[in-house]
C-alpha positions in Angstrom: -12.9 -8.0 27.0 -12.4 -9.8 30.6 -14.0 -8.5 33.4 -11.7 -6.0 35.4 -12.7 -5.9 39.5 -14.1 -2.4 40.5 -14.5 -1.1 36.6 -17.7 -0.4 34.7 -18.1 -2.4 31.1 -20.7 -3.7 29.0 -24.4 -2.0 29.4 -23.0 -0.1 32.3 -20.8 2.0 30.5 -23.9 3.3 28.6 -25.9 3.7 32.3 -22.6 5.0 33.5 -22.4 7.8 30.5 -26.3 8.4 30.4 -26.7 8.9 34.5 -23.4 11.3 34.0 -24.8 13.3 31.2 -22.7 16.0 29.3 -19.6 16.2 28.5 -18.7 15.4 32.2 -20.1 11.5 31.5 -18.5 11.6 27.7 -15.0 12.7 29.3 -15.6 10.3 32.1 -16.3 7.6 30.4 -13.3 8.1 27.7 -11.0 8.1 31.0 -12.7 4.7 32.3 -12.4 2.7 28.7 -9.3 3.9 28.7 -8.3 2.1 31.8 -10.0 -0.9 30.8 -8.0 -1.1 27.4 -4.8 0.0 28.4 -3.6 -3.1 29.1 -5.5 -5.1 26.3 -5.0 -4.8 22.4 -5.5 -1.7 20.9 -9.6 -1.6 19.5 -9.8 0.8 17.2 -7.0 0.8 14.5 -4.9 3.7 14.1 -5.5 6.1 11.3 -3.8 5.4 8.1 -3.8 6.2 4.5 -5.7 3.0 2.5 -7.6 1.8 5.3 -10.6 5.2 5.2 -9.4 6.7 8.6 -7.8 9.3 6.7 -7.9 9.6 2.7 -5.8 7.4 0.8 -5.7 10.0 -1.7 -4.1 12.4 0.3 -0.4 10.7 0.0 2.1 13.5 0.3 5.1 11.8 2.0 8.3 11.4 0.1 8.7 8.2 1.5 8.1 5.3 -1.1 7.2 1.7 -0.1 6.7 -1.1 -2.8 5.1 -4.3 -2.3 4.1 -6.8 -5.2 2.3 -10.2 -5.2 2.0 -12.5 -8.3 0.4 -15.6 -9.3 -0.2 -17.6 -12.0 -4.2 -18.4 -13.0 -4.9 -20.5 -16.0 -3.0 -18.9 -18.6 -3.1 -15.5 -16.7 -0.2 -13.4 -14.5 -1.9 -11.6 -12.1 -0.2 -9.0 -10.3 -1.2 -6.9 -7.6 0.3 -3.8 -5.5 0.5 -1.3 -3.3 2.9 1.6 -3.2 2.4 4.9 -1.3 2.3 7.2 -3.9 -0.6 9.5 -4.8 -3.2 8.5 -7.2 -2.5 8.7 -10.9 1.3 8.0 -10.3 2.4 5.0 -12.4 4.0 2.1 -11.6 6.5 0.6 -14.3 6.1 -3.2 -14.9 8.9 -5.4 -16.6 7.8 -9.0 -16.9 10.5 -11.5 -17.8 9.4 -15.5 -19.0 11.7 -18.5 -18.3 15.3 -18.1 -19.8 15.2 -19.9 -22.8 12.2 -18.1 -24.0 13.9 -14.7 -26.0 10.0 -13.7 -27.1 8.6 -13.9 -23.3 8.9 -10.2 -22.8 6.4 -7.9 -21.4 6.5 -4.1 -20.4 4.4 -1.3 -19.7 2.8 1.2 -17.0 -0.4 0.9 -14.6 -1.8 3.8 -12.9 -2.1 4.0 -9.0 -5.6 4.2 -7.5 -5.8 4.0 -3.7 -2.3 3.3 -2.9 -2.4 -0.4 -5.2 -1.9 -1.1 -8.4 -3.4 -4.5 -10.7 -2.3 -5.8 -13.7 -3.1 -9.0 -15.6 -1.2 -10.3 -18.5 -2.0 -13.2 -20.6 1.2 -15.9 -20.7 -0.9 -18.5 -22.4 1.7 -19.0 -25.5 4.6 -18.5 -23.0 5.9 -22.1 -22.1 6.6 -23.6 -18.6 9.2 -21.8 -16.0 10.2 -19.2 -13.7 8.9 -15.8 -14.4 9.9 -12.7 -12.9 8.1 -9.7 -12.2 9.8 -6.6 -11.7 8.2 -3.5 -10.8 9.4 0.1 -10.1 8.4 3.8 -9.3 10.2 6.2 -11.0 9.9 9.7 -12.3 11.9 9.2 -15.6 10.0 7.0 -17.5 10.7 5.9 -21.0 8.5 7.4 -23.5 5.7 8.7 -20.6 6.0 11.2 -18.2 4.6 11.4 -14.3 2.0 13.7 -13.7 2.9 16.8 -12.8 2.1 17.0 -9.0 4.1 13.4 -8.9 7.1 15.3 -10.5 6.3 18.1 -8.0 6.6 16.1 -5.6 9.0 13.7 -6.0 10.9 15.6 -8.5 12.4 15.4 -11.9 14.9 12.9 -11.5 13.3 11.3 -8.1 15.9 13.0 -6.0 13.8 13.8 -3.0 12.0 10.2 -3.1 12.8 8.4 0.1 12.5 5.2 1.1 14.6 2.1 0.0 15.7 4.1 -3.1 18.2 2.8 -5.6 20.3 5.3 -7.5 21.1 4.7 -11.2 22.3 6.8 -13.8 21.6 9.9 -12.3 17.8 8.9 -11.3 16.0 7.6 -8.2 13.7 5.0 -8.0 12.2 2.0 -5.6 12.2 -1.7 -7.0 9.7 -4.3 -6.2 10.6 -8.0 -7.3 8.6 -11.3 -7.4 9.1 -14.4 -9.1 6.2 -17.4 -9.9 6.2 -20.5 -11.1 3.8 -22.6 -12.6 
């Protein structure tokens, strides 16, 4: 932090707060850092779920946000998220191989823990190309239900889910893409 004219920082902050005492010197010397920051980047990051300021557990917005990153290792898809759902919710996976490959097919569910979300799939016997990985959060799922607090809260059919929603069908949900190549 540069040096500011006429304002204690450094070790006399601490001599500044111990020769105050109290909560006169913790008050005071709150009010000084503060005018030594206020025109500098913010220090101390603002509280958020997923970074252990406040629990990432403890999601209970309706607004969803879907984010997905894929790569290709070896013979591997790897495929990592985060979504701001509550823990347990699961995120449906649809993973798609080049065009001309009608047996490079993959689908399934992955549970959310901490506001992310990691699968891995082996694509060894799948050949060469584009594959696309399409992920979604949804209440309906085929086959598999939501926990019960997710369909609580999101409700049956996802119809107070906000966020970039799309509707289909009668049902809510948010869409992540992504796409890799080899």
């Amino acid at each position: 932090m540069p040096d500011r004219p006429g304002l204690p920082h450094g070790k006399n902050l601490v001599l500044l707060a111990g020769l105050t005492g109290g909560i006169a010197g913790i008050v005071l010397v709150i009010a000084i850092v503060f005018a030594v920051t206020q025109d500098d980047d913010i220090l101390v990051p603002t509280p958020t779920p997923g970074n252990g300021a406040i629990g990432a557990n403890d999601v209970e917005s309706t607004q969803v946000d879907l984010a997905i990153r894929s790569q290709l290792d070896g013979g591997r898809l790897l495929v990592e998220g985060t979504i701001t759902v509550p823990d347990g919710a699961l995120v449906k996976y649809e993973i798609t191989g080049p065009e001309d490959c009608d047996e490079c097919f993959a689908e399934g569910r992955v549970p959310v823990s901490d506001q992310a979300f990691r699968l891995s799939r082996d694509v060894s016997a799948w050949p060469d190309g584009t594959y696309e990985i399409r992920t979604s959060f949804q209440t309906v799922l085929n086959g598999e239900t939501q926990p019960g607090r997710i369909i609580e809260l999101y409700g049956e059919t996802g119809e107070r889910m906000t966020g970039d929603t799309i509707e289909e069908d009668g049902y809510t949900r948010v869409e992540a893409v992504d796409t890799v190549t080899p």
